[in-house]
Structures are given as C-alpha cells and as structure tokens.
LOLO-660254 format. One record per atom (N, C-alpha, C, O, CB): residue in one letter; x, y, z. Coordinates in steps of 0.02 Angstrom, whole numbers, plus 50000, padded with zeros to 5 digits. Glycine has a CB too. Layout:
! residues N
AXYZ/...
//
This chain:
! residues 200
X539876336965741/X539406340565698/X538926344665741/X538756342565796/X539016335565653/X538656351465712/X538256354065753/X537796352665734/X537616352365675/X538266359365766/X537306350765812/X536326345565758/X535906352965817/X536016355065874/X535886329265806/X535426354665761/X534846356165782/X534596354765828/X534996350565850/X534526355365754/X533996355365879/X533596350765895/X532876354665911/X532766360065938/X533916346665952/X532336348565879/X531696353065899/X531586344865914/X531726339065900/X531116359165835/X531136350465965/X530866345866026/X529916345666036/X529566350766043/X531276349766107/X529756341266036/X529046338066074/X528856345166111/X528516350166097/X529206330266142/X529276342766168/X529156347566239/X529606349466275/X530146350466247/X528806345166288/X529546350666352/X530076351066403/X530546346866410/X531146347966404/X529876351266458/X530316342466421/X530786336766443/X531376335566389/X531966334866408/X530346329666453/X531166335366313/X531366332166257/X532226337266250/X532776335766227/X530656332966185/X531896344866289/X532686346166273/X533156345466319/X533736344766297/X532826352366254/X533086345366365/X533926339566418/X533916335366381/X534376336266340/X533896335066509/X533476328666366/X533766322566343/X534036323966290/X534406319166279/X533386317366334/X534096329466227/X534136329866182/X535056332666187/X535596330166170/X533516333466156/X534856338566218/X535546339366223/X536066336766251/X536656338266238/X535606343066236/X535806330966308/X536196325566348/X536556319966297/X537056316266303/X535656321566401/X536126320866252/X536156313766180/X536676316266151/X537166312566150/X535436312566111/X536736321666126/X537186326266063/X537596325766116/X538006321266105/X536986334966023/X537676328966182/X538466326466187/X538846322566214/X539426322866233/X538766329366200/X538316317366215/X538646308866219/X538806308466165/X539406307466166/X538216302066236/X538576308666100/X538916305966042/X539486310066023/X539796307465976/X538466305265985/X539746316266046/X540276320766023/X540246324865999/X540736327565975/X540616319465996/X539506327965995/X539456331265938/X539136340665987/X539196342166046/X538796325765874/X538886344165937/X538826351265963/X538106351965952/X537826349365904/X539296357165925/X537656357466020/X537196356765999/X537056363765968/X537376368565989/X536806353866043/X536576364665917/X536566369365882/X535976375265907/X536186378565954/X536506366365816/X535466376665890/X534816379165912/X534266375365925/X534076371265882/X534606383065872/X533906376165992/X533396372466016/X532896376966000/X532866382966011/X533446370266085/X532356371965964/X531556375465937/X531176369565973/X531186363465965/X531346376165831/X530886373466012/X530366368766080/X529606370766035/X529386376466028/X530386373766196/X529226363466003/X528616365165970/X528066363666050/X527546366566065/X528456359165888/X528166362366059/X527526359966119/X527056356366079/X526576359766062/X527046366766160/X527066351966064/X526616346866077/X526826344065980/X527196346665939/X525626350266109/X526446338665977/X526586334365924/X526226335365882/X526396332965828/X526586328565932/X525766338165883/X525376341565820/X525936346865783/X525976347265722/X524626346365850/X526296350365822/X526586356565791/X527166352965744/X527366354965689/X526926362465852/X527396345965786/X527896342465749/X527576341465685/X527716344765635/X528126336065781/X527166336965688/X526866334465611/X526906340565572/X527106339965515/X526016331365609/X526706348065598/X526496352465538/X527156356265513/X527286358565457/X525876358265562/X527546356165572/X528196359165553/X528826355565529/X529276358965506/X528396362465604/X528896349165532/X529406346265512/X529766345265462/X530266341665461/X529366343065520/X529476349065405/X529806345665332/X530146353765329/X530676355065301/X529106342265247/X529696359065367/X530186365965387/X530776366765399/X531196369965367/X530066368865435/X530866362065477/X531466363265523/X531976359365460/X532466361865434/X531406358965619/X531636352065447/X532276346865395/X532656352565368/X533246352565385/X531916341065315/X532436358565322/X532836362565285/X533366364265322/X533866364665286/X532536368065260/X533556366265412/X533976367465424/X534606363765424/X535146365765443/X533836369165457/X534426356765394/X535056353165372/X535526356065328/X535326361065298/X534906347465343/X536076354065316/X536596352765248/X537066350765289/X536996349065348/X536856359565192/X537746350865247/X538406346165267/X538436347865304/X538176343265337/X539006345265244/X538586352165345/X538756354065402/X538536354465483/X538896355365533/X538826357965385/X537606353265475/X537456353765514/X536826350465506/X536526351465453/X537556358965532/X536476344865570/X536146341565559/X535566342365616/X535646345865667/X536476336265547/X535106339465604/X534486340965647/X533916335565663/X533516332565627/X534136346365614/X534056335465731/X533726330865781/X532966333665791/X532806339465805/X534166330965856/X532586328665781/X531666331665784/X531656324465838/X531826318665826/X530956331365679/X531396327665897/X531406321965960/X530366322565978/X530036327665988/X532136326066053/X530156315865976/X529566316366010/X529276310766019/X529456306565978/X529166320265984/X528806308666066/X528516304166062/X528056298966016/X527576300765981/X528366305766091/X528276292566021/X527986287865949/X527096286665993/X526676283365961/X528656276865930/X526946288866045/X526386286366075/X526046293366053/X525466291366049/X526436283866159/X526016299166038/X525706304766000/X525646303965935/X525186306465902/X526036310466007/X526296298765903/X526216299665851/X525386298865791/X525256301865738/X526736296165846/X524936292465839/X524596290465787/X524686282665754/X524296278465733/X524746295465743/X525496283065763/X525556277865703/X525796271665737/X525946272565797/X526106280265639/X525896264965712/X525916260165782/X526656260065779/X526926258965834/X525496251465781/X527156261165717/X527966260465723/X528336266565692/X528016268765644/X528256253565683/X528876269665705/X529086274465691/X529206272465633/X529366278365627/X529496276965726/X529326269165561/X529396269465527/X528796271665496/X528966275265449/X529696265765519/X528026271265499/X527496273265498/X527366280165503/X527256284365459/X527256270265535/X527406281065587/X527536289265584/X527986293565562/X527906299565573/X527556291465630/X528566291165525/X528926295465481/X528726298265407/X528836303365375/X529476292365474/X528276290665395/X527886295265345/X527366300165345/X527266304365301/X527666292165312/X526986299165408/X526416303565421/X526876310865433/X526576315865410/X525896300565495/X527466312165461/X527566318065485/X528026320665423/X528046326765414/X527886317865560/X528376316665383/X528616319065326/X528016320665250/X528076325165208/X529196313365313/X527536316065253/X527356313365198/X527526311865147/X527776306265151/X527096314665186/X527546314165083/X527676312365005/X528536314565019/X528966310265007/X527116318164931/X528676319065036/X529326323565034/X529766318365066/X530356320065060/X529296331265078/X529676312265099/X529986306165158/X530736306565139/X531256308165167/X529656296665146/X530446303465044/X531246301265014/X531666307765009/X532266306565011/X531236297364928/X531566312065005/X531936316664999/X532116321065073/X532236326965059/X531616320164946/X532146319965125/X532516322865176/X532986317765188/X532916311665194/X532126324965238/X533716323165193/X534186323065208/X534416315165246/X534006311365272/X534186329065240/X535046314065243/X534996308765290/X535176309265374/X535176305365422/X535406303865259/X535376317965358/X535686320165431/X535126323565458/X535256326565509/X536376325265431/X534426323965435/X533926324865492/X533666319065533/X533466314365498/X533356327865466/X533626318465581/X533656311365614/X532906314965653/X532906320065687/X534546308465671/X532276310365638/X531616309965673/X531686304265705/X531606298865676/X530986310165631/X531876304965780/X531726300665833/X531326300665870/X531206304965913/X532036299965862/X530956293365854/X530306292965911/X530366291865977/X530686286565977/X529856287965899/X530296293066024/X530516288666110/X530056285266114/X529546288566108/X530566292866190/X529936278266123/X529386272266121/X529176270966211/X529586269466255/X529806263866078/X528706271566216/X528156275266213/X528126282466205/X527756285666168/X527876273966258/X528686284866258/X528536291866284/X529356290566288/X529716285766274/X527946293966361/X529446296266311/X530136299666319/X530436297966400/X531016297966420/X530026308766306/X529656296266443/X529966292566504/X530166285766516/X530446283866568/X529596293266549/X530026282266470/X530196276266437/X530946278066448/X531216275066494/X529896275066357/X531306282366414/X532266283066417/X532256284266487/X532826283466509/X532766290566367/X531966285466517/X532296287566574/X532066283866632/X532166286666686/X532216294566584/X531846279366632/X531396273466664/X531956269466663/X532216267566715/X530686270266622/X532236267766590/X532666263566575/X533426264166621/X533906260366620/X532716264466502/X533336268666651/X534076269666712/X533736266166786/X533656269266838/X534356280866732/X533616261466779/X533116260866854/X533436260266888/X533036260466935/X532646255966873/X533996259466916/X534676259366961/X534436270167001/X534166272267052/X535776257766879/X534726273366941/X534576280666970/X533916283966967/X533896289866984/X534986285366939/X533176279866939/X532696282766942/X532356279967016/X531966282767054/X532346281966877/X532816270667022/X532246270067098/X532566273467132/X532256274167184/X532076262767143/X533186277167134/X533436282467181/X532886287967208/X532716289067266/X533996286167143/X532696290867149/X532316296567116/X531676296367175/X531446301467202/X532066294767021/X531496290767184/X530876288967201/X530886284567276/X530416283267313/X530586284967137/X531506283067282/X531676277667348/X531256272767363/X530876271367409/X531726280867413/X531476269567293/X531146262967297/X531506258567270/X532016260367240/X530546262467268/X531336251567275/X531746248167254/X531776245967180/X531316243467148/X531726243967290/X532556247667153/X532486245167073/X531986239067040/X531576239266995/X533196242667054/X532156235267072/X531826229367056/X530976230967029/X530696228166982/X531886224467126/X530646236367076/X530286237667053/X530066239366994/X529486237766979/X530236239367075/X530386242466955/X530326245466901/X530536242966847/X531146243066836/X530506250266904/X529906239066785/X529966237266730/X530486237066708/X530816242266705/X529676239366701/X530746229866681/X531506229666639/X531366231566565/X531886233266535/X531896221266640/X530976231666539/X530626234066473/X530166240766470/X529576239466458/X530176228566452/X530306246766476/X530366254666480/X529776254166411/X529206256566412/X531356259166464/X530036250966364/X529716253166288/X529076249566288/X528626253366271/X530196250766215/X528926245066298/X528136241166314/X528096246666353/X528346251266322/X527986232366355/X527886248566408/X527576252166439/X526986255666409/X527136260266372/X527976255666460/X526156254066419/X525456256766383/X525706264566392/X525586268566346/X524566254466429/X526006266366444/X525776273366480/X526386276166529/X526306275666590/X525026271966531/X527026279266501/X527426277666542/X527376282166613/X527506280866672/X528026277866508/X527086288966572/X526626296266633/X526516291966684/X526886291466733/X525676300766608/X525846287766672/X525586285366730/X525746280766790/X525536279966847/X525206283566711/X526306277466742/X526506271166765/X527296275666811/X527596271466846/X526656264066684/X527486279566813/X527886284266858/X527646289366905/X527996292766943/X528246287666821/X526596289666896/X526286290866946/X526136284766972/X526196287067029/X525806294666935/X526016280266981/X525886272367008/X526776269667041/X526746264667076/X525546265966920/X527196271567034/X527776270867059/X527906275767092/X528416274467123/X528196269567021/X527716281467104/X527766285967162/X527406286367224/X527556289667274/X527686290967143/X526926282767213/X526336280467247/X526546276667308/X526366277167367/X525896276167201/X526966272767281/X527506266967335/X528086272267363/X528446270067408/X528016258867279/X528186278067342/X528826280567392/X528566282767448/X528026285567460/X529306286467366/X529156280667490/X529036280067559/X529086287867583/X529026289367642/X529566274767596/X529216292967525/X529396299567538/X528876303167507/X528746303367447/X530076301467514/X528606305867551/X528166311267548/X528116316767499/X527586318367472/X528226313767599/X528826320367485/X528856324667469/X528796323767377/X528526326967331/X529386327167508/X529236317167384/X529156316367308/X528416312967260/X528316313267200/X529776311567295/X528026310067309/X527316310667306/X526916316467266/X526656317267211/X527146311067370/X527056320667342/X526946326167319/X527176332267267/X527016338167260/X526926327267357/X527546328367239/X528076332467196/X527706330567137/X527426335267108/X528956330367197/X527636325567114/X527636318367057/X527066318867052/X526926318866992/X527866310167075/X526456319667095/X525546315867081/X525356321167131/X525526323267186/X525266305267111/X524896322367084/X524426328267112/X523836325967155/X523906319867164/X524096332367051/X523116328867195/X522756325467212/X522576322667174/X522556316567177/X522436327067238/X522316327067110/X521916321267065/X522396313267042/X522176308067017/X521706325966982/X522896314667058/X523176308967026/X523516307966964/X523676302666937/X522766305567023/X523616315566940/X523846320366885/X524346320366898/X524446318966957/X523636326766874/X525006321966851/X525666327566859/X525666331866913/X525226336066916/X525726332666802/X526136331366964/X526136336367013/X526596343366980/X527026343366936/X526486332767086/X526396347467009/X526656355367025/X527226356366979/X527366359766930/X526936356867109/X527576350067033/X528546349467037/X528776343366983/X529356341266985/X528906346267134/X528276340766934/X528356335566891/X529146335166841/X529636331366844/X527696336366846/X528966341366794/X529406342666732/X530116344966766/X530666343066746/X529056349166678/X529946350966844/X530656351266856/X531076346266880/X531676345466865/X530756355566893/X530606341466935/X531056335566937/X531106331866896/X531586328566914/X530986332066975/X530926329666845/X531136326266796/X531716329466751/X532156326066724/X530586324966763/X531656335866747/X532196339066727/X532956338166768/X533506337266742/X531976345766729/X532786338566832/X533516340266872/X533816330666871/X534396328966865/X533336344966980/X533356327166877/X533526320866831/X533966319166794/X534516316366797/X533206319866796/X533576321566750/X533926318166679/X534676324466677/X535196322166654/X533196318866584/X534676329766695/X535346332666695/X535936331966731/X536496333966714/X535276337466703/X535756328366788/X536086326766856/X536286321066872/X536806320266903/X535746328066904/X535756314366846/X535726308566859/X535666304166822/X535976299066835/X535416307966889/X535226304266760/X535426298966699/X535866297166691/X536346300966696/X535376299766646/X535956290466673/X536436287766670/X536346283766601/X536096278166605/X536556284666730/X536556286466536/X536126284766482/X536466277066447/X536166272566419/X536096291766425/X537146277766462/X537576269166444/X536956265866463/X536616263966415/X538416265666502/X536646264266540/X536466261066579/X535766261266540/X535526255866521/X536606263166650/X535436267066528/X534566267066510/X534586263166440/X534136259566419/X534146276366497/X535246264666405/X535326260466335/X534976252466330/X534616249866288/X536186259566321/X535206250466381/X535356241766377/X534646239366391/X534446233866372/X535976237866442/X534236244266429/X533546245866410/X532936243966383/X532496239666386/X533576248666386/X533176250666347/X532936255766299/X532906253866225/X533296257566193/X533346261566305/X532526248566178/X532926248766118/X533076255966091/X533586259266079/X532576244666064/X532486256666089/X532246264966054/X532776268066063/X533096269166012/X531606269966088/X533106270866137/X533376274266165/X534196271766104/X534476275066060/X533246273066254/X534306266666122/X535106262366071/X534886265566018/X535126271166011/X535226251966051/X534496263965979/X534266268065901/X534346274365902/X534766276265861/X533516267665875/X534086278965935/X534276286165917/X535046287465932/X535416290765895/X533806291465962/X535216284865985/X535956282865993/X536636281265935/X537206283465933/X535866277066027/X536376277965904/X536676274565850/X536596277565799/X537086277965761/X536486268665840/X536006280665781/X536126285565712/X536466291365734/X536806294265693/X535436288265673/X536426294065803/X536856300965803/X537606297665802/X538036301265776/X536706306665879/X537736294165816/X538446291665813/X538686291265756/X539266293165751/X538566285865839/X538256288265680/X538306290265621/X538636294165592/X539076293065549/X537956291365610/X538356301165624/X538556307765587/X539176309665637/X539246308665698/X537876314265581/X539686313565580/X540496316265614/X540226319665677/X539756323365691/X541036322865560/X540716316965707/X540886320165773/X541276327465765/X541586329365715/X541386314965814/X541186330565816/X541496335665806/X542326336865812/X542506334765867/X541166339065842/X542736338865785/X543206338365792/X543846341265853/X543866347165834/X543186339265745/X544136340965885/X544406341865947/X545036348865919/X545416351365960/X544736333165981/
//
C-alpha cells in the first residue's frame, strides 16, 4: 500500500520511510510539519489523504504530545472527529521521543558512540529525556569527534546532531533488533503490517 507520511521533524522522516519499507509497503508523499503544534492543528487535514488505496502515517513524539498515553493524545490531536478517521491513518507516537527507537538498537548505537552496549538503557521508552540522555552518553565516548558532533559547549545538540543521527538510522538501524526494545517501536510496527502490502 502506498502510506503518506507527515512527520514531527527531521529525524521522523528516515525512520518513517525505513518503517514503510520494512513492512512492504510504498512510501507515498512526505509533509515535514516541524514541530508538534503543527501536528495537533493539521492532522484531521492530512487524515483526508486516506482512502482504499492509500494510507497515512502521522509520526511524532508522545513526550510533545501533552498527554501522558497515546491513546490520550489521539484524542487531543484528532478531537471530536477521533471516531471517524479512517482506520488506515495510523497516528504513531514514539515514547518518549523518537530517539527512544533508535536507542533501542544499542548493539549499533554503542557503535555510534564507541561505547559499550551495556551501557545503554535496556528500556529506550522510560527514558524522562531521551535528547539528553544521548548527550550524557556521548559524554563517555572516548572519541572526540563524536562529542563534538553530538553536544555542543553548552551541552546542547551539536552542529552535526540531526545529520548524524540521520546517516544512522539510514545506514545502521537495525530495527528487528530496536523492536525487542522498543514497545512503542513493535506497535507502530504491527499496525503498518495490518494494512496490504504492496503487491510484487
């Protein structure tokens, strides 16, 4: 099936399109809102680009959302209109954050960082803060560059943040692996698997 996808942010579209074609399916047009306010105001918009044929992925963080469980924030971002979208628009939250999925590969993220897996939380989705907590794990690499890549002086997002996280998740995720995880990550998983695959 060909799915839509509007996205949070940067990051949200690799993982997004990495997702669609793990499950088999085609990706259709990417609408990048920047930031989660635009989600809440635009979403019952994009839903229209559903019907049989083609379905649509709204990817963003459940820690913007506001609400404490995605079943919560589906109503805030749908409201009254909830029962009536489609069943092939799929609003997936990433719990906390979207680095939460990708945390969840700690085999190729302590790569990322040259450190040791072990380090890194077996539970991705607890995580208060996952931003920070991947500046506090860069902190320990023994490599300079990715320091400096990752955490700024202030202790902020470096420079080189989104692209390495980008060349990441396109190159190196390993998403079977971030699954076992990830609940969150299995859930959005599992409903795209739902909808027809595309046909060969």
């Amino acid at each position: 099936m060909k799915i839509h996808v509007v996205a949070e942010g940067r990051l949200e579209i690799p993982v997004a399109c990495r997702l669609i074609a793990f499950c088999g399916h085609q990706r259709g047009t990417v609408y990048e809102l920047r930031g989660s306010g635009n989600i809440k105001k635009k979403a019952v918009t994009y839903a229209r680009l559903a019907n049989a044929e083609t379905a649509v992925l709204i990817l963003t963080d459940l820690m913007d959302s506001g609400s404490p469980c995605a079943l919560a924030a589906r109503s805030r971002y749908f409201g009254r209109r909830a029962a009536g979208i489609p069943p092939n628009v799929l609003l997936r939250f990433a719990v906390k954050e979207l680095e939460s999925w990708l945390l969840a590969d700690h085999e190729n993220f302590s790569k990322l960082l040259g450190i040791r897996a072990g380090k890194i939380s077996s539970q991705p989705d607890v995580l208060p803060d996952p931003k920070k907590y991947i500046a506090k794990l860069a902190s320990l690499s023994p490599q300079k560059a990715i320091k400096a890549d990752l955490i700024s002086a202030s202790g902020r997002q470096g420079r080189l943040y989104i692209p390495k996280m980008e060349e990441f998740i396109n190159e190196s995720w390993d998403i079977k692996a971030a699954m076992r995880r990830s609940p969150s990550l299995k859930r959005c998983i599992n409903r795209l698997r739902e909808l027809h695959p595309v046909l060969p």
